[in-house]
N, CA, C and O atoms as a Tinker XYZ file with bonds, in Angstrom:
   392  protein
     1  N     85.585000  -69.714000   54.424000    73     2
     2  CA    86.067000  -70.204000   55.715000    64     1     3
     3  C     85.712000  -71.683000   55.859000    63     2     4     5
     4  O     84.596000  -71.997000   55.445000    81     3
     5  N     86.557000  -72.735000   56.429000    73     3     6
     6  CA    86.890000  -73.928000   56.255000    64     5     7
     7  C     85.778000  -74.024000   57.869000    63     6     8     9
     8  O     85.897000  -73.372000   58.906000    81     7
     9  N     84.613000  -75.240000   57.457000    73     7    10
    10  CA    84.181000  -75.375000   58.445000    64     9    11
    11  C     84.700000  -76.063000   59.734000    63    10    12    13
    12  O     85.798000  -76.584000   59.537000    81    11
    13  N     84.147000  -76.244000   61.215000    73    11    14
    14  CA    84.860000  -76.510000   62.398000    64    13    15
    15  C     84.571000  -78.620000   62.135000    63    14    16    17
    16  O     83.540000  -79.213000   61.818000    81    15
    17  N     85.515000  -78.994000   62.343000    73    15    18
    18  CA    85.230000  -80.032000   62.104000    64    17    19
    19  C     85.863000  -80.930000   63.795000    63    18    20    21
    20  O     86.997000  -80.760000   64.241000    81    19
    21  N     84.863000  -81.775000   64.409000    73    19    22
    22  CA    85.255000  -81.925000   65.459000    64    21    23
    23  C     84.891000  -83.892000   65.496000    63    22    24    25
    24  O     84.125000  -84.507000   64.753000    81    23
    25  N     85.781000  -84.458000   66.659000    73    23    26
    26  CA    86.135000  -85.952000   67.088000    64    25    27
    27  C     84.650000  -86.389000   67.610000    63    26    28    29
    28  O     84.039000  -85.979000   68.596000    81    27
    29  N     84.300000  -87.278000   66.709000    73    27    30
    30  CA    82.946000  -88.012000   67.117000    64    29    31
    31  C     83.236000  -89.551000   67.609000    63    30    32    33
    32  O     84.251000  -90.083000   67.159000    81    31
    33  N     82.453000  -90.248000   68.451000    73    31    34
    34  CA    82.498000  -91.427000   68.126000    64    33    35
    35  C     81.002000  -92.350000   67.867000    63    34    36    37
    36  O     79.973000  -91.815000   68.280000    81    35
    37  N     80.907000  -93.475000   67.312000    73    35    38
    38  CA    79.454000  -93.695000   66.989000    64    37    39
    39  C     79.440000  -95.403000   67.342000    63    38    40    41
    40  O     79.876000  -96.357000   66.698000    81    39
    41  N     78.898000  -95.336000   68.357000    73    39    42
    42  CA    78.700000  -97.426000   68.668000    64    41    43
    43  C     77.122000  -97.709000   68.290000    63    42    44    45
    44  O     76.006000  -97.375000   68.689000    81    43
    45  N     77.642000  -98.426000   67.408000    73    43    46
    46  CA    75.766000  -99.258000   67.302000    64    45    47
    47  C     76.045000 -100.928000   67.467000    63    46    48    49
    48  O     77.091000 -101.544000   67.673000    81    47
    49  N     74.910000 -101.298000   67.320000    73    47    50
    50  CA    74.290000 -102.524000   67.869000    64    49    51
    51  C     73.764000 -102.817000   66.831000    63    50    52    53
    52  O     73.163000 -101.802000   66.483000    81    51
    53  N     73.547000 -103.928000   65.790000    73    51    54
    54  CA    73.011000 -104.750000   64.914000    64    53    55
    55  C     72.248000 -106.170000   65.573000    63    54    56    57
    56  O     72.469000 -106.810000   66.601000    81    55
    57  N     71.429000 -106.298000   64.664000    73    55    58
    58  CA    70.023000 -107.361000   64.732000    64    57    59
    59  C     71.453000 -108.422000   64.502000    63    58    60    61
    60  O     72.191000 -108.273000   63.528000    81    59
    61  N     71.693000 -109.511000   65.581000    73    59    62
    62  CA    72.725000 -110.718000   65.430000    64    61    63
    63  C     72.010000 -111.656000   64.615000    63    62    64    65
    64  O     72.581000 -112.509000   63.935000    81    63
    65  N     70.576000 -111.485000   64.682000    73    63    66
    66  CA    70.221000 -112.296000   63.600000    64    65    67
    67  C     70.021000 -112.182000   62.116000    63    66    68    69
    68  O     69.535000 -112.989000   61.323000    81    67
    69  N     70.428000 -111.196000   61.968000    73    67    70
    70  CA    70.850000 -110.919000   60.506000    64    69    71
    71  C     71.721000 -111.601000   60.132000    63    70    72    73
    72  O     72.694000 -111.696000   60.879000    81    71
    73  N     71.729000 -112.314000   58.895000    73    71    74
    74  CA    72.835000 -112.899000   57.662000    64    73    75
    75  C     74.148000 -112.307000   58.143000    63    74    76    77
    76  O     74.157000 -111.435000   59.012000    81    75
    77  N     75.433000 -112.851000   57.496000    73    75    78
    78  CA    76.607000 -112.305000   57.781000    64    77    79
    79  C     76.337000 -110.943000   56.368000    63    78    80    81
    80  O     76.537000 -109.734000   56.484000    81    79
    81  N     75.887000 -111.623000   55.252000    73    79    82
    82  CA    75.729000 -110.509000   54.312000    64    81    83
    83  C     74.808000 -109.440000   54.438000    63    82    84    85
    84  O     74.863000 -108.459000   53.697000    81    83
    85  N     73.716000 -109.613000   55.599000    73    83    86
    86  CA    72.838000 -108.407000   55.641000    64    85    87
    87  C     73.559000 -107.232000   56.985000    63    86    88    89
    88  O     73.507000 -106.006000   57.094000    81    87
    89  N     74.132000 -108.203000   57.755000    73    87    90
    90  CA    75.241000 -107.585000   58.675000    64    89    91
    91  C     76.341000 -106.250000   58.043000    63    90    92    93
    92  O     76.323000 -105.048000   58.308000    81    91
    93  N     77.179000 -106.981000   57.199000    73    91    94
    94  CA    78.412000 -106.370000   56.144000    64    93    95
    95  C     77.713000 -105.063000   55.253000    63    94    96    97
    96  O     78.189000 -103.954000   55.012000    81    95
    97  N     76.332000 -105.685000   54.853000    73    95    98
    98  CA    75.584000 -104.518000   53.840000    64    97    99
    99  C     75.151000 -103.272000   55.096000    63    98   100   101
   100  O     74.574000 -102.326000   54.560000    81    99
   101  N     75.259000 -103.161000   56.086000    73    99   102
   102  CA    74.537000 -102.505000   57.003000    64   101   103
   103  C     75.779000 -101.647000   57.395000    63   102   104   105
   104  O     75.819000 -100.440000   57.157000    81   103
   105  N     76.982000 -102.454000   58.123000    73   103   106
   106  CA    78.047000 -101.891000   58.118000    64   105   107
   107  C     79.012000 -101.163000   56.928000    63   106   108   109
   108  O     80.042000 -100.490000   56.925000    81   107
   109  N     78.535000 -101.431000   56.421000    73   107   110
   110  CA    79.306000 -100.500000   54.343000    64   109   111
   111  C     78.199000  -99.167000   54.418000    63   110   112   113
   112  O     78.621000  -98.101000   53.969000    81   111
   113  N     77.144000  -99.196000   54.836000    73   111   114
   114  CA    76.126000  -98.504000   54.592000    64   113   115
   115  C     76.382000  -96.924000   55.401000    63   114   116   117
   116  O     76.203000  -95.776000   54.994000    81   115
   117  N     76.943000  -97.540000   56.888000    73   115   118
   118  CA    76.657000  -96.552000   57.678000    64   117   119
   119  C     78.286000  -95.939000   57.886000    63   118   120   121
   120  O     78.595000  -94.977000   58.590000    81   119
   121  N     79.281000  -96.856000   57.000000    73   119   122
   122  CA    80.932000  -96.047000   57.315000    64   121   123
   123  C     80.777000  -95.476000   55.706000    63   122   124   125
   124  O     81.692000  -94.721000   55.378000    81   123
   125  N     79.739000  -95.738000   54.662000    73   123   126
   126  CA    79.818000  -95.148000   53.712000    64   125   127
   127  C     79.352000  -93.657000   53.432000    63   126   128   129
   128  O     79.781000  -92.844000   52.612000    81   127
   129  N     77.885000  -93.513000   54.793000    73   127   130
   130  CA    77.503000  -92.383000   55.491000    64   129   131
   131  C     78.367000  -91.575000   55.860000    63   130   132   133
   132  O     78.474000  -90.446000   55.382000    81   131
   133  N     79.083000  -92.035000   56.740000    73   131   134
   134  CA    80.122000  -91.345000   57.394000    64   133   135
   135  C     81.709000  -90.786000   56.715000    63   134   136   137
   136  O     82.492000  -89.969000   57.201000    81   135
   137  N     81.805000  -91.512000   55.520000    73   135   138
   138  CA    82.700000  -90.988000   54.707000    64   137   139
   139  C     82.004000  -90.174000   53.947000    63   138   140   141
   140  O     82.605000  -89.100000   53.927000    81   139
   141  N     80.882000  -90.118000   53.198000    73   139   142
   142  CA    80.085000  -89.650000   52.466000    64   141   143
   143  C     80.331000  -87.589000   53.172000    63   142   144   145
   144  O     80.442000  -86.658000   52.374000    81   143
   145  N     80.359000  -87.366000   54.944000    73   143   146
   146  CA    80.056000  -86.595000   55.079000    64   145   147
   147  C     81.276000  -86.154000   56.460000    63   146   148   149
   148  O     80.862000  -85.581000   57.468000    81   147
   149  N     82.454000  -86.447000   56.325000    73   147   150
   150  CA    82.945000  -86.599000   57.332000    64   149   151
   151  C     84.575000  -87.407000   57.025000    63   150   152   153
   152  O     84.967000  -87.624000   55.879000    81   151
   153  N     85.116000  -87.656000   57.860000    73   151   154
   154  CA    86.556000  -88.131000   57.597000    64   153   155
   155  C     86.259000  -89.817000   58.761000    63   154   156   157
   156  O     85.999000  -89.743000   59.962000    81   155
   157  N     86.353000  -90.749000   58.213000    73   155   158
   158  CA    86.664000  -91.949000   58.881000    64   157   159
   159  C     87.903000  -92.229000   59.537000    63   158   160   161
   160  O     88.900000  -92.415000   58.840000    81   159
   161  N     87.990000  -92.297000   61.043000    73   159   162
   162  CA    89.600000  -92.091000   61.017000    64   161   163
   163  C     89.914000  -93.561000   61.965000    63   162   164   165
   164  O     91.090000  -93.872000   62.151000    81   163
   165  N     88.940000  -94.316000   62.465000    73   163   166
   166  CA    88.787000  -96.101000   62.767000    64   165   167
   167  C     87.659000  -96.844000   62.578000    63   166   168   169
   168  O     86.683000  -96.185000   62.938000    81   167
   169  N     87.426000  -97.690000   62.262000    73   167   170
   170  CA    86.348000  -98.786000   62.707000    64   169   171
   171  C     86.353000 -100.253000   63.338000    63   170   172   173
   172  O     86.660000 -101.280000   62.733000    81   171
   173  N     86.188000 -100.210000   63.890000    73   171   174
   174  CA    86.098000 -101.477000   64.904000    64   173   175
   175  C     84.860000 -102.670000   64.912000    63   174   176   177
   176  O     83.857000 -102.680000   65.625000    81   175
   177  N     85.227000 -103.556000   63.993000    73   175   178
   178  CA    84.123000 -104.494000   64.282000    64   177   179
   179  C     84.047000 -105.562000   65.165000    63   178   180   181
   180  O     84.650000 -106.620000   64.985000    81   179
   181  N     83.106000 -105.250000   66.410000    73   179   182
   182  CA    83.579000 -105.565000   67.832000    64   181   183
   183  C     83.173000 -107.660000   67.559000    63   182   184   185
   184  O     83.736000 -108.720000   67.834000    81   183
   185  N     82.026000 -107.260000   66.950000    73   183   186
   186  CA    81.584000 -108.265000   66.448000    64   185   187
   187  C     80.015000 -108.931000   67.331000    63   186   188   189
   188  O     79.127000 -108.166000   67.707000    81   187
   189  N     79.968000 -110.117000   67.484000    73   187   190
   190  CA    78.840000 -110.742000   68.401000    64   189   191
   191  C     78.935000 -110.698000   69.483000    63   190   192   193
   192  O     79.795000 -111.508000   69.829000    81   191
   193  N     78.405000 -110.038000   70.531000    73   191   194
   194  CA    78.496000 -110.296000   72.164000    64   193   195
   195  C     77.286000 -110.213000   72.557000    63   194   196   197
   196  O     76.351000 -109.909000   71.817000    81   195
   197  N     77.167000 -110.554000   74.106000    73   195   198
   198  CA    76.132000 -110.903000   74.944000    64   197   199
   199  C     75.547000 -109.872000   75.405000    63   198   200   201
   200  O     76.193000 -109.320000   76.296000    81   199
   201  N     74.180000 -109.204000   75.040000    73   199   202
   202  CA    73.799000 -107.837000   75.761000    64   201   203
   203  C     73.882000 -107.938000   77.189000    63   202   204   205
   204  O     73.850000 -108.960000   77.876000    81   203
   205  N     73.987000 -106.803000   77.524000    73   203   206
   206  CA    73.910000 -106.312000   79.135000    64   205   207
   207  C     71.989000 -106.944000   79.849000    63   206   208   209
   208  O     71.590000 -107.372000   80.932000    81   207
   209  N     71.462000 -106.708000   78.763000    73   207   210
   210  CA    69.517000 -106.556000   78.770000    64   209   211
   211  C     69.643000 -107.304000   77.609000    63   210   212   213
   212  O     70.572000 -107.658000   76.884000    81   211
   213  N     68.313000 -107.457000   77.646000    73   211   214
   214  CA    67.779000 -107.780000   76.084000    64   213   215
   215  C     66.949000 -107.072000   75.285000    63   214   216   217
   216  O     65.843000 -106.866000   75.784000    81   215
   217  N     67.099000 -106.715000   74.403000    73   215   218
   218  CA    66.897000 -105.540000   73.620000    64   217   219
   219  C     65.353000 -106.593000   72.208000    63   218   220   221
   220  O     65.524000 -107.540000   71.440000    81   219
   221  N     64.282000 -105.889000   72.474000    73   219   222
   222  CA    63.176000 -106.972000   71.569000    64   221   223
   223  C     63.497000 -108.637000   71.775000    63   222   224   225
   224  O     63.376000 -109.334000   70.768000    81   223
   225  N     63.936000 -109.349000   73.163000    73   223   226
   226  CA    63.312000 -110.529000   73.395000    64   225   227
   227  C     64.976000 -111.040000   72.611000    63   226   228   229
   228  O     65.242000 -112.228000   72.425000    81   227
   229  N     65.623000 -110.274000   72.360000    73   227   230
   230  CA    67.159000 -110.791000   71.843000    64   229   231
   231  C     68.319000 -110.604000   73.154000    63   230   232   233
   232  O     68.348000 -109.653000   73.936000    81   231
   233  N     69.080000 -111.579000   73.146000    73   231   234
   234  CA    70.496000 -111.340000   74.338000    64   233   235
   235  C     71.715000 -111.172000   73.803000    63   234   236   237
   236  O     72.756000 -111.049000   74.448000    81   235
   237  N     71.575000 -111.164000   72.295000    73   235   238
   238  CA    73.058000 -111.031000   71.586000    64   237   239
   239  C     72.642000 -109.729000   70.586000    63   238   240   241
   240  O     71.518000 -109.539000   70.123000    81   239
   241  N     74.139000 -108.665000   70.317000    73   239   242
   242  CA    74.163000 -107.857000   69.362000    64   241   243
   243  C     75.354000 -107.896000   68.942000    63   242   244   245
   244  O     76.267000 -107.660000   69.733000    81   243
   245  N     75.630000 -108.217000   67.532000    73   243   246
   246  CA    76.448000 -107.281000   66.927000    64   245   247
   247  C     77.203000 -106.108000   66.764000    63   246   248   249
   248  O     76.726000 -105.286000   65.983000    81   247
   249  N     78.202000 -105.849000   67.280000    73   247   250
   250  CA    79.047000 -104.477000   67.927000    64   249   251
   251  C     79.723000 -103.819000   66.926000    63   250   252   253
   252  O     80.436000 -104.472000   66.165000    81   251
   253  N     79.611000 -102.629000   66.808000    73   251   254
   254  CA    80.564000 -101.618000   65.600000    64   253   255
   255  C     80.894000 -100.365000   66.110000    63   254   256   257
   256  O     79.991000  -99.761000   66.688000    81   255
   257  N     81.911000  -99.880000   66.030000    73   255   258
   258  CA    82.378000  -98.843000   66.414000    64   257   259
   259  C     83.096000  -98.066000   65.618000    63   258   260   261
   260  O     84.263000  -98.401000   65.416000    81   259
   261  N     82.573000  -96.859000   64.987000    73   259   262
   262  CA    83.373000  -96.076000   64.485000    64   261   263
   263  C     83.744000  -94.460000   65.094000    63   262   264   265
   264  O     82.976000  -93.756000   65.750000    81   263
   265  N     84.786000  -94.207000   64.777000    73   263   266
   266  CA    85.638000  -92.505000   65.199000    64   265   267
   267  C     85.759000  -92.148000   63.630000    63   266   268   269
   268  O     85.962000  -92.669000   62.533000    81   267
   269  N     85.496000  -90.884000   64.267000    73   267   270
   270  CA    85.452000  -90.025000   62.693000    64   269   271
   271  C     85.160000  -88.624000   63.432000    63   270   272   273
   272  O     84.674000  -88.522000   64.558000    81   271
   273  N     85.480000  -87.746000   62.736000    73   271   274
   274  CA    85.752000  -86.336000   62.067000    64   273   275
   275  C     84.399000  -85.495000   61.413000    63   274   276   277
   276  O     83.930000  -86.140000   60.475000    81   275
   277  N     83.774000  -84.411000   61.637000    73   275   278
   278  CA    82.935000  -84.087000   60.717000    64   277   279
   279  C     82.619000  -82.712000   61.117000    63   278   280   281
   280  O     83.338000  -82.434000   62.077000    81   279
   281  N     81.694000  -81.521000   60.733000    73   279   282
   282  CA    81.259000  -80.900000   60.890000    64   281   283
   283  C     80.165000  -81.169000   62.437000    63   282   284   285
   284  O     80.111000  -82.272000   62.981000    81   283
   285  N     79.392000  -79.975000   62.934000    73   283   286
   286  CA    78.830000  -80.130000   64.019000    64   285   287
   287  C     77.277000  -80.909000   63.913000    63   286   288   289
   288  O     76.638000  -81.573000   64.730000    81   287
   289  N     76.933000  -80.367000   62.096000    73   287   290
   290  CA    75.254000  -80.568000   62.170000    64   289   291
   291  C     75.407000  -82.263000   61.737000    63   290   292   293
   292  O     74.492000  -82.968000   62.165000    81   291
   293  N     76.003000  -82.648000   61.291000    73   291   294
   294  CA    76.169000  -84.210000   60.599000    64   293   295
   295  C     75.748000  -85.364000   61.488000    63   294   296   297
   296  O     74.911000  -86.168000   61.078000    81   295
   297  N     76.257000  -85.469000   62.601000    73   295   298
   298  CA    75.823000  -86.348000   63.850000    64   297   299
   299  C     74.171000  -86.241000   64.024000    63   298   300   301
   300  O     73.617000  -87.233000   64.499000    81   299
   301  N     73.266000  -84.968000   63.627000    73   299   302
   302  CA    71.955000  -85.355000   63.882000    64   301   303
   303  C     71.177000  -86.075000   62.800000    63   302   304   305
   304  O     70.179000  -86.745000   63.064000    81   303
   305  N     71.560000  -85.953000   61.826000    73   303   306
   306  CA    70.998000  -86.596000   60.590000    64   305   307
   307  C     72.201000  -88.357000   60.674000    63   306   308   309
   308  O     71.630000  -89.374000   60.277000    81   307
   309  N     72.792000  -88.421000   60.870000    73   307   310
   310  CA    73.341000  -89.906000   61.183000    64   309   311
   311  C     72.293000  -90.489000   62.298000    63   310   312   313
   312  O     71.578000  -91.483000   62.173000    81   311
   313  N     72.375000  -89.760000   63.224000    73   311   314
   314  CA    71.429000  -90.311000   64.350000    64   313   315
   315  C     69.702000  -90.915000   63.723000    63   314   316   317
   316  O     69.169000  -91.961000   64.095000    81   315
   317  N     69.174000  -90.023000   62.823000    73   315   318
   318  CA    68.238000  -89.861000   62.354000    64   317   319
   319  C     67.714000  -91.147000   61.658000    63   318   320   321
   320  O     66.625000  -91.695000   61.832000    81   319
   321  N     69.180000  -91.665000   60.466000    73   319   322
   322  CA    68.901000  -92.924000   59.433000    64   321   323
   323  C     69.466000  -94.213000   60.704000    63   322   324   325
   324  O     69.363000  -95.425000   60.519000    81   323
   325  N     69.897000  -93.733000   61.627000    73   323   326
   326  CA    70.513000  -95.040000   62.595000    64   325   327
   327  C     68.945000  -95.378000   63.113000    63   326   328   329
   328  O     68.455000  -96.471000   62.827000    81   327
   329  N     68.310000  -94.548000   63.762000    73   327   330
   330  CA    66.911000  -94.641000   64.099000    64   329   331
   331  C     65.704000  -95.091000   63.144000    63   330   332   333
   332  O     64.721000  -95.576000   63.704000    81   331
   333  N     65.698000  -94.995000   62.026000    73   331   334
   334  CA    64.827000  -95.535000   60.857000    64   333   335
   335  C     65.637000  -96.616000   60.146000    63   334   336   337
   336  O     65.022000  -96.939000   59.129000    81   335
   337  N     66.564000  -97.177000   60.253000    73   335   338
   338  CA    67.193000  -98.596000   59.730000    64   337   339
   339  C     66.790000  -99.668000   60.130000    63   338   340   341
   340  O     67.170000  -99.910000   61.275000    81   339
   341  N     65.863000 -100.812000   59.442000    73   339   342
   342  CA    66.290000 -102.021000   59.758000    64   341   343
   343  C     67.313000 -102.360000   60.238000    63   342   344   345
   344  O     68.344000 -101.771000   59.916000    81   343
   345  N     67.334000 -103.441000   61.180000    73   343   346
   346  CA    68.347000 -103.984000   61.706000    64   345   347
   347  C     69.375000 -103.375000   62.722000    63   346   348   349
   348  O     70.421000 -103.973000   62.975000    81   347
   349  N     69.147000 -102.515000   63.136000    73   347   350
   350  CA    70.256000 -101.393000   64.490000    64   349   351
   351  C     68.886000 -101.405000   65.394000    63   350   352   353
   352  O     67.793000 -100.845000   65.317000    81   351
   353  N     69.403000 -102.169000   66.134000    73   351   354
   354  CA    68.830000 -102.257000   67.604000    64   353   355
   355  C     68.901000 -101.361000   68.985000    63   354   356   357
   356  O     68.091000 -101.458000   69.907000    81   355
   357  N     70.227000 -100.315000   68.935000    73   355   358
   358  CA    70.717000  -99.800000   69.843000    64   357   359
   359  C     71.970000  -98.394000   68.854000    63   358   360   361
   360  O     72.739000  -98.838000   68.002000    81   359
   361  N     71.957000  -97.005000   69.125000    73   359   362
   362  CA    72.931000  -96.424000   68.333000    64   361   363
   363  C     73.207000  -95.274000   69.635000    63   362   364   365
   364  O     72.387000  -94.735000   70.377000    81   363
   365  N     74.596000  -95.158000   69.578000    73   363   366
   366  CA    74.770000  -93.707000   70.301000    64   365   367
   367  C     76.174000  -93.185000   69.577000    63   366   368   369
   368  O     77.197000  -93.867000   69.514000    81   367
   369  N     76.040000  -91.995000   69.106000    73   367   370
   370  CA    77.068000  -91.068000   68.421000    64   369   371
   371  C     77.168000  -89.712000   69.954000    63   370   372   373
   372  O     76.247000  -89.019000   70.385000    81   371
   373  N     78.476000  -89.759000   70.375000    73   371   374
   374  CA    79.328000  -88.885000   71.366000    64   373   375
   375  C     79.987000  -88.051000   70.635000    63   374   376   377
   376  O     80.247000  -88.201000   69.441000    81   375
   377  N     80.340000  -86.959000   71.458000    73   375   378
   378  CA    81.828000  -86.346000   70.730000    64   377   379
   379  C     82.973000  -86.517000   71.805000    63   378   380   381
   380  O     82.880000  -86.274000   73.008000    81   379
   381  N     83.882000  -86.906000   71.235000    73   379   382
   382  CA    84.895000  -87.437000   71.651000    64   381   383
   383  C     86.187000  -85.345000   72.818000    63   382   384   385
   384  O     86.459000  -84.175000   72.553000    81   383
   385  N     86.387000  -86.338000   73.924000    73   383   386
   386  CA    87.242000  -85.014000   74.512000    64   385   387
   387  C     88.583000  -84.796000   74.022000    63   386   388   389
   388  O     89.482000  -85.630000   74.125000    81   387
   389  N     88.735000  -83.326000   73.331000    73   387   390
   390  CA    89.944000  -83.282000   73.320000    64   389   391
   391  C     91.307000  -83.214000   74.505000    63   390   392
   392  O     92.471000  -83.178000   74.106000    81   391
């Protein structure tokens, strides 16, 4: 039996002071996660904007947004390496309404 696979979405926040190349390596990392275990079905690189707050003494983050597809248990172990990564300042994975 073909498991239930349901509409996620996942916005994180990157360290703006990261390199453009430690930025790109971070973002390959975490849509490579997500293909790795799941179906990629957009990504959005929102790019540099002005936080709402300041998040560690910073007012700018780096914006990414991906939608994707996956099984139910996958989103807690994404959550998990988003939380132990250098450089992600801010992560929230939703499931999206059908």
């Amino acid at each position: 039996m073909e498991k239930q696979q349901t509409d996620y979405e996942l916005m994180y926040i990157l360290d703006a002071t990261k390199s453009e190349e430690e930025l790109q390596a971070l973002v390959e990392k975490f849509k490579a996660l997500v293909e790795a275990n799941g179906t990629l079905t957009e990504q959005d690189l929102i790019g540099k904007r002005r936080l709402a707050y300041q998040i560690n003494d910073m007012s700018d983050g780096y914006y990414v947004l991906l939608k994707f597809t996956s099984g139910h248990d996958f989103p807690a172990e994404l959550k998990r390496v988003l939380g132990i990564t250098d450089g992600v300042m801010r992560s929230l994975v939703t499931k999206t309404a059908v």
